[in-house]
Each structure stands twice: as C-alpha cells, then as structure tokens.
Biopython code that builds the backbone (N, CA, C, O; Angstrom):
import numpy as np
from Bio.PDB.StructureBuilder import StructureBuilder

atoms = [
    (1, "UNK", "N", (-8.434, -24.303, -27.405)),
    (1, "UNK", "CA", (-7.301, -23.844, -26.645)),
    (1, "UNK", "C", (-7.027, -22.390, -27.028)),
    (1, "UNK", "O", (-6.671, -22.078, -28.164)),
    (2, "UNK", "N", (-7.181, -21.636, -26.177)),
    (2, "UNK", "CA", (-6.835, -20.026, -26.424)),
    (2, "UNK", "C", (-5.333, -19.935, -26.435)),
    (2, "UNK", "O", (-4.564, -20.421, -25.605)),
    (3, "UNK", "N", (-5.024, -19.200, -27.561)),
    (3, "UNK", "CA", (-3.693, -18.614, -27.314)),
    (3, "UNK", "C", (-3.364, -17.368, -26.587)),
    (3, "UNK", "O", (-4.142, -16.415, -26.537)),
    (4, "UNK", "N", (-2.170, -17.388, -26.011)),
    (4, "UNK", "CA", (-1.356, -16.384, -25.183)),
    (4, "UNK", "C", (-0.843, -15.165, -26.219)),
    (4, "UNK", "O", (-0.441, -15.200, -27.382)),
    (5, "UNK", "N", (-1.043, -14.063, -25.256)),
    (5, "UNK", "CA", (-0.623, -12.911, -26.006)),
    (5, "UNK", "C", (0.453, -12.214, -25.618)),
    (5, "UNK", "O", (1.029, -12.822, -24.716)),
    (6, "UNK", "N", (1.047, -11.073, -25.939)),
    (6, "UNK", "CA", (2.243, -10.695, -25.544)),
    (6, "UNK", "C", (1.843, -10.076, -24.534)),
    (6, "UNK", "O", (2.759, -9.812, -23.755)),
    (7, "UNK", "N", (0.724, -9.693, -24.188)),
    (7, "UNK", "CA", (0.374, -8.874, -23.113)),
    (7, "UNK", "C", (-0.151, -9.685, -21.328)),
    (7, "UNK", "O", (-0.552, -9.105, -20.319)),
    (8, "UNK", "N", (0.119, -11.421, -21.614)),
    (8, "UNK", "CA", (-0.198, -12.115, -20.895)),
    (8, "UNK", "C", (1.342, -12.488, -20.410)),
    (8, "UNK", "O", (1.151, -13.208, -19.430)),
    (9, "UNK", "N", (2.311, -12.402, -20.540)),
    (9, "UNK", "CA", (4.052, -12.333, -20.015)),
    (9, "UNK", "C", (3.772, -11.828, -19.200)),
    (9, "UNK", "O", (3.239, -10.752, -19.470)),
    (10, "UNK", "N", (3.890, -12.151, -17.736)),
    (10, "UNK", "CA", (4.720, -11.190, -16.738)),
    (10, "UNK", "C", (5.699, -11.207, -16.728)),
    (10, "UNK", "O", (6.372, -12.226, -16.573)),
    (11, "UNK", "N", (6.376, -9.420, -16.983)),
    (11, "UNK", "CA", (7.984, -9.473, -16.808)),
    (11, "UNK", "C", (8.498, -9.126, -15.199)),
    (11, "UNK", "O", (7.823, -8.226, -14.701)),
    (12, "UNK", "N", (9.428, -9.604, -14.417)),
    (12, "UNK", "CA", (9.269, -8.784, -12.898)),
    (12, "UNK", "C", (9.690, -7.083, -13.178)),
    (12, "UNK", "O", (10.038, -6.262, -14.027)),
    (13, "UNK", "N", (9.451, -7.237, -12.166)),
    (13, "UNK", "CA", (9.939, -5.414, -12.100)),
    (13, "UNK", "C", (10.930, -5.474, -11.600)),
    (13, "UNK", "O", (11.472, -6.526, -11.261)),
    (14, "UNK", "N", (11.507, -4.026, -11.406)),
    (14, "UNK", "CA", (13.241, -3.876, -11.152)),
    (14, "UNK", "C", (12.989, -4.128, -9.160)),
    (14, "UNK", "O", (13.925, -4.542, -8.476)),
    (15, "UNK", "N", (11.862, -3.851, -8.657)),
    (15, "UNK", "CA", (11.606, -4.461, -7.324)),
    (15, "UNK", "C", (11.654, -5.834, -6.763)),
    (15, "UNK", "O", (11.921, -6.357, -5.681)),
    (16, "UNK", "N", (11.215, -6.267, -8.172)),
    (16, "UNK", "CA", (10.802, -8.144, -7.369)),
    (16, "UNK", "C", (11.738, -8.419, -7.702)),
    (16, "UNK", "O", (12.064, -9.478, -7.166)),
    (17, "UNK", "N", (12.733, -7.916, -8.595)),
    (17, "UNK", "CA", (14.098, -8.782, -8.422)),
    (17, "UNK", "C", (15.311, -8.305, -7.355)),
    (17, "UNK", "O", (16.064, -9.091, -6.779)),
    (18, "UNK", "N", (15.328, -7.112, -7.247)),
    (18, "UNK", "CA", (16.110, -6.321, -6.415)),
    (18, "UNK", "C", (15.781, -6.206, -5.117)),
    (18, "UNK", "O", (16.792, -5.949, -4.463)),
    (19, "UNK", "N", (14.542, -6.304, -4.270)),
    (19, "UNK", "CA", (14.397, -6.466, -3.164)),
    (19, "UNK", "C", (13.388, -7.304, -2.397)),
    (19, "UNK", "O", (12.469, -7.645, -3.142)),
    (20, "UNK", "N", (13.300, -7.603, -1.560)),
    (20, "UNK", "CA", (13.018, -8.731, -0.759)),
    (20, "UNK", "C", (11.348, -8.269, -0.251)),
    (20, "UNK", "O", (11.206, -7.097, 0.098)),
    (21, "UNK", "N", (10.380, -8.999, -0.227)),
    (21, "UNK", "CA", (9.101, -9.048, 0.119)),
    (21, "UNK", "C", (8.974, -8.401, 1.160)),
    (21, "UNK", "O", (8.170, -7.470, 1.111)),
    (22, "UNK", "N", (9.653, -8.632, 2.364)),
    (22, "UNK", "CA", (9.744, -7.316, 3.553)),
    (22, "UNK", "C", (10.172, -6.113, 3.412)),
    (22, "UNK", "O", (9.646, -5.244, 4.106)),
    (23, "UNK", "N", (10.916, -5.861, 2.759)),
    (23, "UNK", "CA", (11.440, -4.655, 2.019)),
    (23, "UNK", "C", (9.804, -3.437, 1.458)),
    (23, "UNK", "O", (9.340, -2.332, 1.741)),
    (24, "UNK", "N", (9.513, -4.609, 0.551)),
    (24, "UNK", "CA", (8.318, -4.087, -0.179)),
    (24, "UNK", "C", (7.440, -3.646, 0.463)),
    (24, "UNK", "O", (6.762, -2.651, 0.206)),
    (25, "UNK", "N", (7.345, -4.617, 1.703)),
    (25, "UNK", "CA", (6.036, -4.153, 2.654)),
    (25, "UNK", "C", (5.962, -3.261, 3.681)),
    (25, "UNK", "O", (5.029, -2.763, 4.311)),
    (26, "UNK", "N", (7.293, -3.158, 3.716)),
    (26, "UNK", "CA", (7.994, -1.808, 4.732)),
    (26, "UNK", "C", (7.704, -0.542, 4.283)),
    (26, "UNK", "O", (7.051, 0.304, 4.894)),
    (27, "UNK", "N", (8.315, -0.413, 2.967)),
    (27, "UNK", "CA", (7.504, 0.704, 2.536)),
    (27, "UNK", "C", (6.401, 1.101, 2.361)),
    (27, "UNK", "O", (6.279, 2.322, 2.262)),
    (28, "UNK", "N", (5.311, 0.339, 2.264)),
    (28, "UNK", "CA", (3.781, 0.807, 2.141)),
    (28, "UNK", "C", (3.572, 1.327, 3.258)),
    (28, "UNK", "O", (2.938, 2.376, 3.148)),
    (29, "UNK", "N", (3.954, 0.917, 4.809)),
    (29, "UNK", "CA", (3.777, 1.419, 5.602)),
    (29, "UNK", "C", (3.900, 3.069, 6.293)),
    (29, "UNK", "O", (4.713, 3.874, 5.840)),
    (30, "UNK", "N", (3.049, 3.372, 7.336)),
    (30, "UNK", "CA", (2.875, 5.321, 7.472)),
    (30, "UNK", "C", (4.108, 5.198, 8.321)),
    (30, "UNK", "O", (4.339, 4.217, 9.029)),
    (31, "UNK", "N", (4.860, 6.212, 8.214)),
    (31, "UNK", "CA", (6.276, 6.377, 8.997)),
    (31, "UNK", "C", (6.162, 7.626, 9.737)),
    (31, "UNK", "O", (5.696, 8.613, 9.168)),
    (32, "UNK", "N", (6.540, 7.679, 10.941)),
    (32, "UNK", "CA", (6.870, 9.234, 11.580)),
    (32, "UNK", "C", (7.960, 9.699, 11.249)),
    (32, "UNK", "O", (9.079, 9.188, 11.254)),
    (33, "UNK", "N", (7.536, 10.904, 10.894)),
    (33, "UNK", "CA", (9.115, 11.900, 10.499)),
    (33, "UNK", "C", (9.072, 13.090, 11.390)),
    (33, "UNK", "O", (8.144, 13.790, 11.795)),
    (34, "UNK", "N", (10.463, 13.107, 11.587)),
    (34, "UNK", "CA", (10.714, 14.659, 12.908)),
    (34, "UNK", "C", (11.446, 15.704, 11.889)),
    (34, "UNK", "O", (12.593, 15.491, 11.496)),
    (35, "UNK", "N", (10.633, 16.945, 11.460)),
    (35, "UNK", "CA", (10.772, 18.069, 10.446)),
    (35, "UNK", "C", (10.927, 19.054, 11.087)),
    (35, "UNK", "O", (10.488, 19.281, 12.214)),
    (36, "UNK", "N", (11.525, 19.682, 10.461)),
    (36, "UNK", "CA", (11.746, 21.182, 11.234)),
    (36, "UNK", "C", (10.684, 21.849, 10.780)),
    (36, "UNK", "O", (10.212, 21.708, 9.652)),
    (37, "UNK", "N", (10.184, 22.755, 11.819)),
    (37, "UNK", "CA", (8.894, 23.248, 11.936)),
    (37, "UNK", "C", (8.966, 24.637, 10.736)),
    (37, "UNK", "O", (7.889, 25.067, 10.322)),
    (38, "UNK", "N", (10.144, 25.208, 10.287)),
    (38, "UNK", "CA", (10.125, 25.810, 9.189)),
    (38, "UNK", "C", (9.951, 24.864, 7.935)),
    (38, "UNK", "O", (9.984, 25.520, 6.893)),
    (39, "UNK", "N", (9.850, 24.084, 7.823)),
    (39, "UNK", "CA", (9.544, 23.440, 6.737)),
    (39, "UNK", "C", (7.701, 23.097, 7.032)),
    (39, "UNK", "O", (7.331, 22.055, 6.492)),
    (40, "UNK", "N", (6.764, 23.758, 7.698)),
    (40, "UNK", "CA", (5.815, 23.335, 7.541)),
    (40, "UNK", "C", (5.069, 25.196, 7.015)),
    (40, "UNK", "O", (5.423, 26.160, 7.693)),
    (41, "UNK", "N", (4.553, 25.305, 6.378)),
    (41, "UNK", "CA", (3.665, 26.967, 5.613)),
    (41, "UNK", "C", (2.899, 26.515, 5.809)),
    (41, "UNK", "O", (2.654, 25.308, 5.807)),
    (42, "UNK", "N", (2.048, 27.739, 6.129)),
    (42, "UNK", "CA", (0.676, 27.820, 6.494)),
    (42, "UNK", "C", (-0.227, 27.596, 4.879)),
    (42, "UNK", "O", (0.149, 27.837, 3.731)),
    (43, "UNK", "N", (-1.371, 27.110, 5.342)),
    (43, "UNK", "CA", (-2.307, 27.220, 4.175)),
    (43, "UNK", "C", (-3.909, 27.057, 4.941)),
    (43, "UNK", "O", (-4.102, 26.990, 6.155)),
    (44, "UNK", "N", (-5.005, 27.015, 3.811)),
    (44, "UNK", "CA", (-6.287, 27.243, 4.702)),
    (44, "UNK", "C", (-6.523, 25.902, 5.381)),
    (44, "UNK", "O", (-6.182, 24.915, 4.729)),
    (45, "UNK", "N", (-7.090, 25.692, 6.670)),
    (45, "UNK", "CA", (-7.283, 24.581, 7.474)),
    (45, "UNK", "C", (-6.216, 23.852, 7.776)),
    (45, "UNK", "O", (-6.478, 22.655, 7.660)),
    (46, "UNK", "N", (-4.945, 24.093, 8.168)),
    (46, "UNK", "CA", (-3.648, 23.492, 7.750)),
    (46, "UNK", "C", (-4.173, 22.712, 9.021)),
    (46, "UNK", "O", (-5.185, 23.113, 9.596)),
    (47, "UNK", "N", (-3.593, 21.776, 9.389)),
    (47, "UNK", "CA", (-3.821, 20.714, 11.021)),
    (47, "UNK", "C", (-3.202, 21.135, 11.893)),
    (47, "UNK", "O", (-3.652, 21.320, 13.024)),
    (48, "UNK", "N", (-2.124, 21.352, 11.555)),
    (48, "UNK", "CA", (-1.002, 21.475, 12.507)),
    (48, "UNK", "C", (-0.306, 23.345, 12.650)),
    (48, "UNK", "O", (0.804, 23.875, 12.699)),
    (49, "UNK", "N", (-1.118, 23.595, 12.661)),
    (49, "UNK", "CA", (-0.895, 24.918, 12.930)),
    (49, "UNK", "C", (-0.103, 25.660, 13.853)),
    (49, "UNK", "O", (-0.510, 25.592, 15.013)),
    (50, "UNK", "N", (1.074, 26.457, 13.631)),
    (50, "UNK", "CA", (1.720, 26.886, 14.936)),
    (50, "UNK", "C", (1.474, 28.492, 15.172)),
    (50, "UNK", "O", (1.354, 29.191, 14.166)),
    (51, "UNK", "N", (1.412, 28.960, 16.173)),
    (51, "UNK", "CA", (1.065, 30.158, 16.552)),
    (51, "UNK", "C", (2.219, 30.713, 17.637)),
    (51, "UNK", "O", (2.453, 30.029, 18.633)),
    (52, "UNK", "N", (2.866, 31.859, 17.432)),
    (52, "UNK", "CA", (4.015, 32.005, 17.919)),
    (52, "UNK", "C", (3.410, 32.835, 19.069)),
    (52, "UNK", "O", (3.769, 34.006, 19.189)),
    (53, "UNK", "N", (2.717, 32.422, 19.729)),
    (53, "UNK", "CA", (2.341, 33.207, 20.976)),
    (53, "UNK", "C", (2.896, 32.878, 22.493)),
    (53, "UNK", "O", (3.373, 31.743, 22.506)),
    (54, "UNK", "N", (2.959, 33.391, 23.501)),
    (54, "UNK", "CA", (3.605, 33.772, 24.498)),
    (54, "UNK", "C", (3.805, 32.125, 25.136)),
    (54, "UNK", "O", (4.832, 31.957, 25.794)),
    (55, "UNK", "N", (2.833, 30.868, 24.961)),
    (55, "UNK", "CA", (3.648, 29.722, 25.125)),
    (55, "UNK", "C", (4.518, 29.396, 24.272)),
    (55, "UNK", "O", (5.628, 28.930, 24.530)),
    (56, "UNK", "N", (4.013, 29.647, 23.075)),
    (56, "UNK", "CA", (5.208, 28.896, 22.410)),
    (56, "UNK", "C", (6.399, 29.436, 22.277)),
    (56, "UNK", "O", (7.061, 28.804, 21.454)),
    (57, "UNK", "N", (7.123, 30.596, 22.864)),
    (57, "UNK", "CA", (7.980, 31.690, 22.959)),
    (57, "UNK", "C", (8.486, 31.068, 24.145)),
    (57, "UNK", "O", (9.682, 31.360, 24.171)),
    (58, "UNK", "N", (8.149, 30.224, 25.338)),
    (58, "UNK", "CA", (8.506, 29.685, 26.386)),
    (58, "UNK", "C", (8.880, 28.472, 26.323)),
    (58, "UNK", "O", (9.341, 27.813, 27.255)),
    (59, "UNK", "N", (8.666, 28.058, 25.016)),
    (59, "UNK", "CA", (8.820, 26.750, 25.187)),
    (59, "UNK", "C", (10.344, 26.760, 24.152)),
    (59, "UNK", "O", (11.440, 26.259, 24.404)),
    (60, "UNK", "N", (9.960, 27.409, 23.137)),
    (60, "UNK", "CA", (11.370, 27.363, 22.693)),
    (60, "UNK", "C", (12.482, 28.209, 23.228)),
    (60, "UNK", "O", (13.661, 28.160, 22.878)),
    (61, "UNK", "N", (12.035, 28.856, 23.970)),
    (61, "UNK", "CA", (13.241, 29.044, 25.057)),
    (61, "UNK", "C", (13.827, 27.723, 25.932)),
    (61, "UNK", "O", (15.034, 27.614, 26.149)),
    (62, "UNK", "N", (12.733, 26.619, 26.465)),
    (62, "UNK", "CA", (13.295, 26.225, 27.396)),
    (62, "UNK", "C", (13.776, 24.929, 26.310)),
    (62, "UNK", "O", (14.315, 23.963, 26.851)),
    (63, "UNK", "N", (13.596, 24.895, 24.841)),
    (63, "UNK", "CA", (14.155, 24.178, 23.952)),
    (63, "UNK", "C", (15.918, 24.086, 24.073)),
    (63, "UNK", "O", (16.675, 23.172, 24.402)),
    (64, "UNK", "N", (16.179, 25.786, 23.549)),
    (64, "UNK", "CA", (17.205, 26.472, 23.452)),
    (64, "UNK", "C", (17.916, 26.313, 24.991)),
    (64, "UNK", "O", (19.140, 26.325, 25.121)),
    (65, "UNK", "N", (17.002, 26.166, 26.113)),
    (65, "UNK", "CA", (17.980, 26.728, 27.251)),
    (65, "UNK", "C", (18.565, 24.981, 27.525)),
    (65, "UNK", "O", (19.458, 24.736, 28.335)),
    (66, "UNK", "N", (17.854, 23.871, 26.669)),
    (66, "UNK", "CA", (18.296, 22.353, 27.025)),
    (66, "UNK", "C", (19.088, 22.114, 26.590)),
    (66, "UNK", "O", (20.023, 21.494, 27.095)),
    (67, "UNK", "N", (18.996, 22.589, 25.295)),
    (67, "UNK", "CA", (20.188, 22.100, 24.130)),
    (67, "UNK", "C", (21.414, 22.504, 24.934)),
    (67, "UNK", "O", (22.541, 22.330, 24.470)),
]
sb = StructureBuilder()
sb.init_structure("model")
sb.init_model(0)
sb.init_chain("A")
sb.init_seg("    ")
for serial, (resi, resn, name, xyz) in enumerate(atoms, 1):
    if name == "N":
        sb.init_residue(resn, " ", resi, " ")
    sb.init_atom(name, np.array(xyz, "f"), 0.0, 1.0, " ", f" {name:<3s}", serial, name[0])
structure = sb.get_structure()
C-alpha cells in the first residue's frame, strides 16, 4: 500500500469555490472588444493597420456627421 504525500491533497482554488463551472468556461472563451482606434500603435506587420488617407478622412467625417 503506497502512502499519500502532502503533495497528493488537492486544495480548491479561490475559483472552484467562488465561481460556477460556466463562469469558468466563459472566460476561456475569444471575446470581441470595440477599442478606440487610438489605442491601437503601429509596429512592424501590425494586422490591422490604419492609414489616414482620403477614405478614411470620409469616413470619419460621415462618423462625426452621424453622431
């Protein structure tokens, strides 16, 4: 018969007692977030790249002219 070690206890975590299995699994999940486009800097190969050229100067006009 093998004995148990202190390292064979599971203690829960402050999660499995505090929130609920859907909870848990909610968060793993990818979420869309709507950011303001100053919060995105350029860097090399960035994806999402914005270029302030003569559409996009039209478009946030007709942003500004909705609001």
């Amino acid at each position: 018969m093998s004995r148990k070690t202190i390292n064979d206890i599971k203690i829960p975590t402050y999660d499995d007692l505090f929130t609920t299995e859907e909870m848990r699994q909610d968060e793993k999940l990818e979420k869309i977030r709507d950011i303001p486009l100053s919060n995105i800097t350029e860097f090399k190969n960035h994806p999402f790249r914005v270029r302030m050229d003569d559409d996009m100067k039209v478009l946030a006009y007709m942003e500004d002219w909705r609001l």
